[in-house]
N, C-alpha and C positions, 0 to 999 in steps of 0.2 A: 403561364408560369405557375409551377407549385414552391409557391414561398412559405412551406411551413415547418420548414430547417430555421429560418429566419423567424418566422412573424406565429406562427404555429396556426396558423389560418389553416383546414382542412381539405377546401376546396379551390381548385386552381383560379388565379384570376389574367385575364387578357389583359396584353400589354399594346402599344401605340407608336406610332414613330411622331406622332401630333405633338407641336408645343402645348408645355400643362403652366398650369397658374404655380405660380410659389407657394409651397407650403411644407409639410413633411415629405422627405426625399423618398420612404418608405409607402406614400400614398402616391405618388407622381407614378403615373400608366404608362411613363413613356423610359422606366429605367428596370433595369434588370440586376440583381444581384450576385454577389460571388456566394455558391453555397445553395443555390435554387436549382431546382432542374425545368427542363424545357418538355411541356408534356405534348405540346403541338405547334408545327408552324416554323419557320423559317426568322432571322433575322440578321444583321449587322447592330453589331455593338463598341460604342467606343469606351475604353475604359479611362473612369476619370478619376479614379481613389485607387489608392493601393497601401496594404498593412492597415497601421492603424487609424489611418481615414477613413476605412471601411465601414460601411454599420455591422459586421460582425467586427473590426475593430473598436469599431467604437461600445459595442458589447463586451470584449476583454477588456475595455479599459472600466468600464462600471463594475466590472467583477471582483478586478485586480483592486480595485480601491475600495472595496467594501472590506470589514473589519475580519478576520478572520477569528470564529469561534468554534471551541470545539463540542463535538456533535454527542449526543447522548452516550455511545457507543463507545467515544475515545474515554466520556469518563469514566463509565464501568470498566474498559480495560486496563485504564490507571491505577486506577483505586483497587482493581485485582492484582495487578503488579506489586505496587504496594503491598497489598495481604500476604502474598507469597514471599517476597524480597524479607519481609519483616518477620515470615514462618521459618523461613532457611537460616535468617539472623539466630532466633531463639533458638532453633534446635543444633545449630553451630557452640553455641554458646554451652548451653546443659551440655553436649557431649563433651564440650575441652574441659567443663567443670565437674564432669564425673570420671574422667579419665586424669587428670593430675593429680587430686588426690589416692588416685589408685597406683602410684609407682613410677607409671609413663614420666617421662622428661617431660620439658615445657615445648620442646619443638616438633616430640611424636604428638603430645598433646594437641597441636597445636593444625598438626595435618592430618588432615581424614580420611586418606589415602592410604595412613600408613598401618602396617597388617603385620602380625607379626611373623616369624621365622615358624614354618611348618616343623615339628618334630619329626624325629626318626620316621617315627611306625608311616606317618602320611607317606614321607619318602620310600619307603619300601613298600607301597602299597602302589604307585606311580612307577615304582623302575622298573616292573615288567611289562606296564601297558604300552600297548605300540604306536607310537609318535604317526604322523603324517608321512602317509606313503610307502610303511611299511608294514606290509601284509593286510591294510585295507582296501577295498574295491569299492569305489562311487559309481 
């Protein structure tokens, strides 16, 4: 059996159909695991755990109850969230504070979306170009 999904052992070890002494279920020669593969040989197995009776259950449960903490990576991504969240704040800020003193209302002010009304000339500089599908070739 190669058990090193399981035990991370590298080399396979022979299993037994022999009564073993009590000890760790993980040393007993005469069991097989869910998650091992079979690299030679023939056998009958009865199974006697299922879910988290398993020893890879019983591996999620040691997992699942250790504390969870986050990882170097999560905190520079935080902490760069932050920088930027608080870049977009300030420079939200200075524009609605340089735009309402300049005439804008408090709700143009207010949105930074909003663009003003194109004059004449742009418009007559637009009404002869040709819209989608007329008189262009893709």
């Amino acid at each position: 059996m190669n058990n090193a999904a399981l035990t991370g052992e590298s080399a396979p070890v022979g299993r037994s159909a022999q009564a073993v002494d009590a000890g760790p279920l993980l040393r007993a020669r005469n069991c097989v695991f869910m998650g091992t593969d079979v690299i030679s040989g023939s056998a009958r197995a009865v199974t006697f755990a299922t879910g988290t009776a398993t020893e890879f259950g019983r591996i999620f449960k040691l997992a699942a109850a250790a504390p969870r903490q986050k990882t170097p990576l999560q905190h520079q991504v935080a902490a760069m969230a932050r920088r930027v969240a608080g870049t977009a704040l300030a420079t939200g800020g200075l524009l609605f504070a340089v735009r309402l003193p300049a005439g804008q209302g408090l709700v143009p002010s207010f949105v930074f979306a909003h663009r003003p009304r194109p004059d004449r000339r742009t418009q007559r500089q637009h009404r002869g170009a040709p819209g989608r599908g007329q008189g262009q070739r893709g």
